[in-house]
PAGUGU-116362 format. One record per residue (C-alpha): residue number from 1; x, y, z. Coordinates in nm, 4 decimals. Each point is the difference from the previous one (the first is absolute). Example, Ala and Ser with C-alpha at 12.3 -4.5 7.8 and 13.67 -1.06 7.14 Angstrom:
! PAGUGU-116362
NODE    n        xx        yy        zz
NODE    1    1.2300   -0.4500    0.7800
NODE    2    0.1370    0.3440   -0.0660
This chain:
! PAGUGU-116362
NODE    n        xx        yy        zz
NODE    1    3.3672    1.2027    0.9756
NODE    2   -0.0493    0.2710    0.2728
NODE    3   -0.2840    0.1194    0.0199
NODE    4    0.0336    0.4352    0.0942
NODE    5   -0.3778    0.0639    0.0099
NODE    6   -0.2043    0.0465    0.2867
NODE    7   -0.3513   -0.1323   -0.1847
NODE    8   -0.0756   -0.3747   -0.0199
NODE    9    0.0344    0.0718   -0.3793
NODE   10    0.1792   -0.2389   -0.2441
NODE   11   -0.0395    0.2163   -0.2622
NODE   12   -0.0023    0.3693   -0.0338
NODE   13   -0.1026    0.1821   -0.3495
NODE   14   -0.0452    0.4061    0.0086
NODE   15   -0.0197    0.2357   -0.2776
NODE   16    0.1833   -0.2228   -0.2697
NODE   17   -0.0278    0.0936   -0.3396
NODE   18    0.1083   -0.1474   -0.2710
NODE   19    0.0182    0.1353   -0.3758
NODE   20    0.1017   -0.1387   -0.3118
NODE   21    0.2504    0.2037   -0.2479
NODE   22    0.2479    0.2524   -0.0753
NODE   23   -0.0863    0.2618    0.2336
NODE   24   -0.1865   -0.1538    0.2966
NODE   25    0.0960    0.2657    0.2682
NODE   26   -0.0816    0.2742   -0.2547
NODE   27   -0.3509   -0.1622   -0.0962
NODE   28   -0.0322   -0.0932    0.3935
NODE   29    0.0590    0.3853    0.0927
NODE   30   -0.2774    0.0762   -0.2694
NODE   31   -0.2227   -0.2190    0.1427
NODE   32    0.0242    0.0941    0.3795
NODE   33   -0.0255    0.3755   -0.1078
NODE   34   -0.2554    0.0358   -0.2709
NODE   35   -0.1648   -0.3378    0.0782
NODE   36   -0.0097   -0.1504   -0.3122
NODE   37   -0.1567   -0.3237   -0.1501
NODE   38    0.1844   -0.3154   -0.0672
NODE   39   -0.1198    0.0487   -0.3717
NODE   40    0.1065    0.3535    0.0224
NODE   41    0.3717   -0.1164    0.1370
NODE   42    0.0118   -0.2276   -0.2846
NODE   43   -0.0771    0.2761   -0.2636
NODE   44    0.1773    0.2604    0.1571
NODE   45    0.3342   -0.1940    0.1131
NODE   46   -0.0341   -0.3561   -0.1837
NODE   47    0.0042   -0.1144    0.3393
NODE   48   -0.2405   -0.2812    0.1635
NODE   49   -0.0864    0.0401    0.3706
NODE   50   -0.0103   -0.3658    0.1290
NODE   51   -0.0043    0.0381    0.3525
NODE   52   -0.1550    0.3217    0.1764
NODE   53    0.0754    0.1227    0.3435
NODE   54   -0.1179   -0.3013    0.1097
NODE   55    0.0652   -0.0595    0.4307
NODE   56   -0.1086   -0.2711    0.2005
NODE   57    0.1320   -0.2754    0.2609
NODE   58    0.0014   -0.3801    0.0457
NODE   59   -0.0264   -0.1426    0.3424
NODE   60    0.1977   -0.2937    0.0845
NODE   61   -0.1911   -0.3377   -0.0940
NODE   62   -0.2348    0.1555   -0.1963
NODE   63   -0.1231   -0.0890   -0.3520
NODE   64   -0.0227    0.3769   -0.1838
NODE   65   -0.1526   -0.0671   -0.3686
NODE   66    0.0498    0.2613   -0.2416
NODE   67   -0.2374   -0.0208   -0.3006
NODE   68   -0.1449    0.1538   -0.3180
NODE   69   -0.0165   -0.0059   -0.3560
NODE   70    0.3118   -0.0220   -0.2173
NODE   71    0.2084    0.2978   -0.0571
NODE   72   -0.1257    0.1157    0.3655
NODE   73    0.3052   -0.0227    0.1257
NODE   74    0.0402   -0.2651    0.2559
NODE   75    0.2735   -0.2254   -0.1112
NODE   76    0.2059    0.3805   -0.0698
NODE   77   -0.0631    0.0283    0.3431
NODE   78    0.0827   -0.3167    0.2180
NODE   79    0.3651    0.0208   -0.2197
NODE   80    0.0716    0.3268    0.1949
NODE   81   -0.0276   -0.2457    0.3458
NODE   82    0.3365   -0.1717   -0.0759
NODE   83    0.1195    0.2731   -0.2411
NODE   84   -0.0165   -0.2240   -0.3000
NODE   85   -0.1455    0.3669   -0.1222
NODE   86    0.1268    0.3042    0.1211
NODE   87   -0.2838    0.2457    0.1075
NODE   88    0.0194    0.3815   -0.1590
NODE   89   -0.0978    0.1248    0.3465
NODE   90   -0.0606   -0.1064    0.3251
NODE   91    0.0971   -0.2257    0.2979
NODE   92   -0.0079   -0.3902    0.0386
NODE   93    0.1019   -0.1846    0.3246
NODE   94    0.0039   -0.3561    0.0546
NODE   95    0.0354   -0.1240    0.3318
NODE   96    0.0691    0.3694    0.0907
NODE   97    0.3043    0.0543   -0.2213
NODE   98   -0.0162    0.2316   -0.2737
NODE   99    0.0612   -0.2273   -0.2900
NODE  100    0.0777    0.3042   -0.2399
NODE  101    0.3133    0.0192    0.2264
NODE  102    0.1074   -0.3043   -0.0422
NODE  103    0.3250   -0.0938   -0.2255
NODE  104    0.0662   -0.2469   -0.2299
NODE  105    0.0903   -0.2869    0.2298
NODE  106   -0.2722    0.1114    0.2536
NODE  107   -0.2466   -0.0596   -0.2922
NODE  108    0.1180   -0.3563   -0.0730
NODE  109   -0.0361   -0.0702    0.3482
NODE  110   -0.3483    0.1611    0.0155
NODE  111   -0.1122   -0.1972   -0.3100
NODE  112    0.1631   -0.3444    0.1344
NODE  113   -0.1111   -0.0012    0.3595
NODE  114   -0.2563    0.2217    0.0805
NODE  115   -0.2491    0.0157   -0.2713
NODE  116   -0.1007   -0.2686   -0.2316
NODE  117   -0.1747    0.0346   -0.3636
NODE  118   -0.2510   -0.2375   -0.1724
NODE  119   -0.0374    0.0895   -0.3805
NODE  120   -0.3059   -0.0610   -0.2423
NODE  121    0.2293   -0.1561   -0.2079
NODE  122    0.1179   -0.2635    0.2240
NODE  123    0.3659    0.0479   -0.0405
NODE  124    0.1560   -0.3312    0.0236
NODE  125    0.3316   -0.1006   -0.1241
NODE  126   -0.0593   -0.2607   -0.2300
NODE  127    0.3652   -0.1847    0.0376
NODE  128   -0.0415   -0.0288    0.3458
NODE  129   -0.2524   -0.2841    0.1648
NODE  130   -0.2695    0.1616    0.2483
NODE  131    0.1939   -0.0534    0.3323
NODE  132    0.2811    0.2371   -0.1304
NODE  133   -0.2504    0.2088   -0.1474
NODE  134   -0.1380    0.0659    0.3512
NODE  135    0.3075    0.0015    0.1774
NODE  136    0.1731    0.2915   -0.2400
NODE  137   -0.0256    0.2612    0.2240
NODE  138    0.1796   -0.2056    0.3034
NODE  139    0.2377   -0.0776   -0.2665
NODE  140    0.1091    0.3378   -0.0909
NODE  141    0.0248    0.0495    0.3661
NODE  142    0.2707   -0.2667    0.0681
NODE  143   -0.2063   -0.2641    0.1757
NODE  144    0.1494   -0.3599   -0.0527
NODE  145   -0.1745   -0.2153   -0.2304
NODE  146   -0.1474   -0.2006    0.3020
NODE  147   -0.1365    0.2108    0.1961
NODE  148   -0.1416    0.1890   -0.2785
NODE  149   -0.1774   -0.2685   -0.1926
NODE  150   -0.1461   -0.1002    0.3640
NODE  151   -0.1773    0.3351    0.0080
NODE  152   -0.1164   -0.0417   -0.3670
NODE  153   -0.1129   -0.3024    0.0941
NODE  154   -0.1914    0.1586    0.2830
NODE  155   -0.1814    0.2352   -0.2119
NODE  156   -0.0420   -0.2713   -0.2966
NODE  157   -0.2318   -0.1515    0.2627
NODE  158   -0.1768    0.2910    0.1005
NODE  159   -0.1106    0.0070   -0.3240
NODE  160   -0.0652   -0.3520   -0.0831
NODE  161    0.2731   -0.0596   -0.2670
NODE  162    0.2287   -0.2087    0.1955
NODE  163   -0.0151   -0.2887   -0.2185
NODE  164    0.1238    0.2295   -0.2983
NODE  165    0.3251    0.1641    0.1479
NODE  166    0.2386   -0.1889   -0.3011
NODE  167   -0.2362    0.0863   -0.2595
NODE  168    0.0592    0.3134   -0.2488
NODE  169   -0.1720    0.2418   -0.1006
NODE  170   -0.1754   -0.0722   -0.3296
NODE  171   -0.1212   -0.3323    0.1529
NODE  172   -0.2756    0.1967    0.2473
NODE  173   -0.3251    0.1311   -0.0412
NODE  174   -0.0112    0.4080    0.0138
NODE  175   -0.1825   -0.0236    0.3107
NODE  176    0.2496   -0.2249    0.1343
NODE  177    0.3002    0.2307   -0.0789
NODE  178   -0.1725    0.3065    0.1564
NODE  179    0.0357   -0.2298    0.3346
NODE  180    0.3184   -0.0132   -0.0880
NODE  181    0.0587    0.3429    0.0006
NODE  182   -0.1884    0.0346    0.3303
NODE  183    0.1746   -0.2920    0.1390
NODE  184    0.3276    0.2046   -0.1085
NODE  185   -0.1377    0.3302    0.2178
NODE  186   -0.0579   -0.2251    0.2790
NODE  187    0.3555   -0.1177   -0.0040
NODE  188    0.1791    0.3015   -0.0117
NODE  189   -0.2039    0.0743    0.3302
NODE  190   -0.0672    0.4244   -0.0543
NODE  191   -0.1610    0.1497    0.2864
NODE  192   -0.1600    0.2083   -0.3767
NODE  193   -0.1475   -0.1879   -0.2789
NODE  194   -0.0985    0.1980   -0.3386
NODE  195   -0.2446   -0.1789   -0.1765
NODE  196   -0.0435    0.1450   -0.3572
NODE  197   -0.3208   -0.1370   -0.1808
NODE  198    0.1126   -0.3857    0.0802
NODE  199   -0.3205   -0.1624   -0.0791
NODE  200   -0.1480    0.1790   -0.2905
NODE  201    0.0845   -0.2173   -0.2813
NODE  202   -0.1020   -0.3011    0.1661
NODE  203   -0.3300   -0.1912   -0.0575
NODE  204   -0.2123    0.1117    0.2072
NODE  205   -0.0755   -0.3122    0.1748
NODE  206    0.3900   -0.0260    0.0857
NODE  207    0.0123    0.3551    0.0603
NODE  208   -0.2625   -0.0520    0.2862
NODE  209    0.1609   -0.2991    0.1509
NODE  210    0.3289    0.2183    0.0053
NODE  211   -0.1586    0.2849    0.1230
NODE  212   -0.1370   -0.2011    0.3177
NODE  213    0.3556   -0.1994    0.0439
NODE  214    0.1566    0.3724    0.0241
NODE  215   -0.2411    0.0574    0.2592
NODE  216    0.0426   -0.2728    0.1902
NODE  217    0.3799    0.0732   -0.0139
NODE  218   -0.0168    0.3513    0.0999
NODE  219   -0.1981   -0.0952    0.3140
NODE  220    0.3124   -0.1942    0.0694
NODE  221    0.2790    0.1926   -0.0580
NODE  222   -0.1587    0.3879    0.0489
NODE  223    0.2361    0.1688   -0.2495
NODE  224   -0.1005    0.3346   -0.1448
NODE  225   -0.0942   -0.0394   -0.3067
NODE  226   -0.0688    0.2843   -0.2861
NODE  227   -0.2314   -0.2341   -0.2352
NODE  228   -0.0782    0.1656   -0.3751
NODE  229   -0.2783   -0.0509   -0.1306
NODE  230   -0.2744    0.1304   -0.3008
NODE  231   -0.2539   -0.2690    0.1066
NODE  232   -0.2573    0.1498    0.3023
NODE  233   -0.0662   -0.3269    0.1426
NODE  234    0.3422   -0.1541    0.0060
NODE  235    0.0422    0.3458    0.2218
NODE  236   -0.3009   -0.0544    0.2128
NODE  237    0.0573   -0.3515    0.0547
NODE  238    0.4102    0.0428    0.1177
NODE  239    0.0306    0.3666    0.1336
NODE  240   -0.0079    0.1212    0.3294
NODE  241   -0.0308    0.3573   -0.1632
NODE  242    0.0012    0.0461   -0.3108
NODE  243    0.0800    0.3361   -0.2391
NODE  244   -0.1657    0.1084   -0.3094
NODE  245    0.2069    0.1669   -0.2841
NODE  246   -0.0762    0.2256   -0.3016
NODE  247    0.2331    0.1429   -0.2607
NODE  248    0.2848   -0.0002    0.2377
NODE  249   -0.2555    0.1009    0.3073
NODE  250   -0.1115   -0.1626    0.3101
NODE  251   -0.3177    0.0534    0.0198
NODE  252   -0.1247   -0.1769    0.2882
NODE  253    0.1776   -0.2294    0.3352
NODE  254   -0.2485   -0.1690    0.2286
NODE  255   -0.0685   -0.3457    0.0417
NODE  256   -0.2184   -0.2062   -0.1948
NODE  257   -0.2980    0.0370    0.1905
NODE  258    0.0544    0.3828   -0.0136
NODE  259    0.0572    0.0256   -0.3939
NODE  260   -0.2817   -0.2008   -0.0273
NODE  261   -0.2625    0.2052    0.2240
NODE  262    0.1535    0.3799   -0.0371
NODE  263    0.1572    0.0042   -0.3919
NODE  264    0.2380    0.3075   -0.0076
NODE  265   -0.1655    0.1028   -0.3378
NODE  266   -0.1893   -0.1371   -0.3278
NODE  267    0.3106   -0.1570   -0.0971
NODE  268    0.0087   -0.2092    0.3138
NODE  269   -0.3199   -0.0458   -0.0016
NODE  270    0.0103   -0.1706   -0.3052
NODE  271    0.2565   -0.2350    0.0662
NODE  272   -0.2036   -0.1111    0.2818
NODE  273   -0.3246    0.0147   -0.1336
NODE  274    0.0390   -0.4257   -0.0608
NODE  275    0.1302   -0.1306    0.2749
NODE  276   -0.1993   -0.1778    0.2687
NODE  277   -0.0599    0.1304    0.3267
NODE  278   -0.1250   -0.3055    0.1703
NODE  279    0.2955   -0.1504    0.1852
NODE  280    0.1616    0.3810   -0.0030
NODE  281   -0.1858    0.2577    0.1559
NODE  282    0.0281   -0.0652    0.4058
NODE  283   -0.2801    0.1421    0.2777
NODE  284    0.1908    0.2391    0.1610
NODE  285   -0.0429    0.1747   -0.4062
NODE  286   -0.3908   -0.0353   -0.0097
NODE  287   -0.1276    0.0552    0.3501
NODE  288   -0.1400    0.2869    0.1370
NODE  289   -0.0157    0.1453    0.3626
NODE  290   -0.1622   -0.1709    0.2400
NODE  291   -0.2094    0.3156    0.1100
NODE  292   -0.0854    0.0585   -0.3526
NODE  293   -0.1378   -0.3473    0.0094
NODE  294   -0.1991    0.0790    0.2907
NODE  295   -0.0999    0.3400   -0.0882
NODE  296   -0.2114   -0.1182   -0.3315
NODE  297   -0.1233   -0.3878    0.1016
NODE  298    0.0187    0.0262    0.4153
NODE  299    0.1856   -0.2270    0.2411
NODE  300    0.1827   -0.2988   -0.1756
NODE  301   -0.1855   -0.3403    0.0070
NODE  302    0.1922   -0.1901    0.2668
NODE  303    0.0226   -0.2769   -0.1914
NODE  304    0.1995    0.1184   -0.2839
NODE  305    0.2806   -0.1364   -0.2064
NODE  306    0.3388    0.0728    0.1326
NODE  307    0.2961    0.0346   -0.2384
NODE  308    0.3214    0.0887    0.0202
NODE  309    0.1686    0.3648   -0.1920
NODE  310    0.1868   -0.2533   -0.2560
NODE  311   -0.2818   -0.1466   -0.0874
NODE  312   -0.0247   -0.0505   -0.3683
NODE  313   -0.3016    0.1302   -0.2204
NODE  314   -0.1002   -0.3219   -0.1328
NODE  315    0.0149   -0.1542    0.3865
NODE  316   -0.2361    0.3107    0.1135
NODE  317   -0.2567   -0.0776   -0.2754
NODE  318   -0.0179   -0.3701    0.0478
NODE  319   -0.0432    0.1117    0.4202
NODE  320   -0.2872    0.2323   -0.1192
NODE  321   -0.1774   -0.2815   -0.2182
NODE  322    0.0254   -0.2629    0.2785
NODE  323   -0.1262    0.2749    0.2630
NODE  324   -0.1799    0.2583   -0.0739
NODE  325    0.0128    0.3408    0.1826
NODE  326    0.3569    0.2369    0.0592
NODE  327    0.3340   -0.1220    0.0255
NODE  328    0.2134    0.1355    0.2942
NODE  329    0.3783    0.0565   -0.0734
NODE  330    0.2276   -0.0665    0.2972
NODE  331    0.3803    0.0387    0.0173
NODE  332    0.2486   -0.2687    0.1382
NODE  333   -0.0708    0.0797    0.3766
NODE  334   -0.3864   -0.0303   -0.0642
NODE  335   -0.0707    0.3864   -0.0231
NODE  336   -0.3151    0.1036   -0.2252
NODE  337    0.1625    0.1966   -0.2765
NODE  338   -0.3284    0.0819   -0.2088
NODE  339   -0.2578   -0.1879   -0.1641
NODE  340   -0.0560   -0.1470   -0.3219
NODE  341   -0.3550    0.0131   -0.1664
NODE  342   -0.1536   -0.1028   -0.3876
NODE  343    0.0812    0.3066   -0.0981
NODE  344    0.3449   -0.0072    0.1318
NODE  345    0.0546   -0.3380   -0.2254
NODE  346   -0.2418    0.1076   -0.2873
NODE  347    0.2564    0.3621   -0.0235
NODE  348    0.2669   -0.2612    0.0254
NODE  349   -0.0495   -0.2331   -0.2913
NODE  350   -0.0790    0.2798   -0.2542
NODE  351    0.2811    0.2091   -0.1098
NODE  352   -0.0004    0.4055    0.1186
NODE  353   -0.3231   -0.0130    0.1957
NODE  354   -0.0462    0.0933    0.3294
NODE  355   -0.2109   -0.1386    0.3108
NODE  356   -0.2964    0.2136   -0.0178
């Protein structure tokens, strides 16, 4: 695929709308002029408003996480990407071609080369053993039967299920078919891999193991990856950035560390509100001028702790219990950024409170 854009973007959403119904230009007209409510499109138009005038952009390599409750919106949404959905409104470009341009065939060849799906649901083929399974999409493409099972055989290993490539189906566990399903992603080698809720009815034991295999494997390969999810954690633990939706609405895009220490709103806030910020709140987040420092306590003690901007939360504190006294944040190249003192990491393990 060519790739028109001048950004480093894999992904470019802006403006889309979408809106269920009979009349979803009329209802989308009513909206944009008179600015109504998704419960007042609904009454008004029997229309639903699934996806509103939603823009953003996915760099290429990164993990983007879209979350939030059900009904929010963000499966509607990552459907637009590969136009499994067609948006009401708006403009979608993959690899910096306008995918609502595209015909039929340059769909297929979209779907089958450039961007790769893994389903909730698994979506196996149950007459076909798991090497096939994985190898489908090379398959449907016309690769020979060697060279095809070799790269399902490649990705089998990748994620440790190379002993069950001649199995079927029904005889593996559901964790063990969602690999298979990632292993089949891997395979069809997409520079764009849509992930829609693929560990959420797993146990959650397996669905942590899985979630840390994915990571290991995205380290590896660096493909974009739009990942679904309604479960915070999952979301803090995979994305780069990650963006919050309500009733069709993004509410918030930052990364973790940023949803976590500026919420957009109460809603955010509450979706935060339980998640630790030990090992994800960094330095260069809680420190303060080094001037400020100086201004209220004097000159730094010149044997102080020296840490690094990344530094996590949890590493700060146990620095500040082995040594008592300020904590100077430096970047890469040794340069004092700022300084990090109790009440720096006391503001930083309670939730909305602020260094005094």
């Amino acid at each position: 695929m060519s790739d028109t854009s001048t950004s480093n973007a894999a992904i470019e959403i802006s403006g889309v709308w979408k809106i269920f119904g009979n009349a979803p230009q009329e209802a989308l007209e009513a909206v944009r002029k008179d600015g109504l409510s998704k419960a007042e499109v609904l009454e008004k138009y029997d229309a639903v408003v699934g996806v509103s005038d939603v823009s953003f952009s996915v760099e290429r390599g990164e993990i983007f996480c879209v979350m939030g409750l059900s009904g929010s919106g963000k499966s509607t949404l990552v459907r637009h990407i590969n136009r499994l959905l067609a948006p009401t409104a708006g403009k979608i470009l993959v690899g910096g071609e306008d995918v609502m341009a595209m015909n039929e065939e340059a769909l297929r060849e979209l779907r089958n080369r450039h961007i790769a799906m893994v389903f909730q649901d698994f979506g196996l083929m149950p007459h076909r053993s798991v090497r096939d399974n994985v190898a489908m999409a090379l398959e449907i493409r016309g690769i020979a039967q060697n060279p095809r099972w070799a790269a399902a055989d490649r990705a089998l290993e990748m994620v440790e299920l190379a002993g069950w490539r001649d199995k079927f189906a029904h005889e593996l566990s559901g964790g063990m078919q969602q690999r298979v399903g990632l292993a089949r992603a891997i395979a069809a080698d997409a520079e764009v891999l849509l992930m829609d809720e693929p560990f959420s009815a797993l146990d959650p034991l397996i669905r942590r193991q899985l979630q840390e295999e994915f990571m290991k494997l995205a380290a590896i390969m660096k493909k974009t990856t739009v990942f679904i999810t309604h479960d915070l954690d999952e979301a803090v633990r995979i994305g780069d950035r990650i963006a919050i939706m309500r009733d069709g609405v993004v509410v918030q895009i930052g990364t973790p560390e940023e949803i976590v220490m500026k919420p957009a709103d109460d809603y955010v806030s509450d979706f935060v509100a339980g998640i630790s910020r030990l090992n994800l709140i960094q330095a260069h987040s809680l420190m303060q001028p080094l001037s400020v420092y100086e201004q209220a306590h004097g000159a730094l003690p010149a044997d102080a702790a020296v840490m690094t901007e990344d530094t996590t939360l949890n590493r700060l504190i146990a620095e500040a219990v082995r040594k008592d006294g300020p904590i100077v944040i430096q970047d890469n190249d040794a340069r004092t950024l700022g300084v990090v003192s109790k009440n720096e990491l006391l503001a930083g393990v309670v939730a909305g409170v602020e260094a005094a």
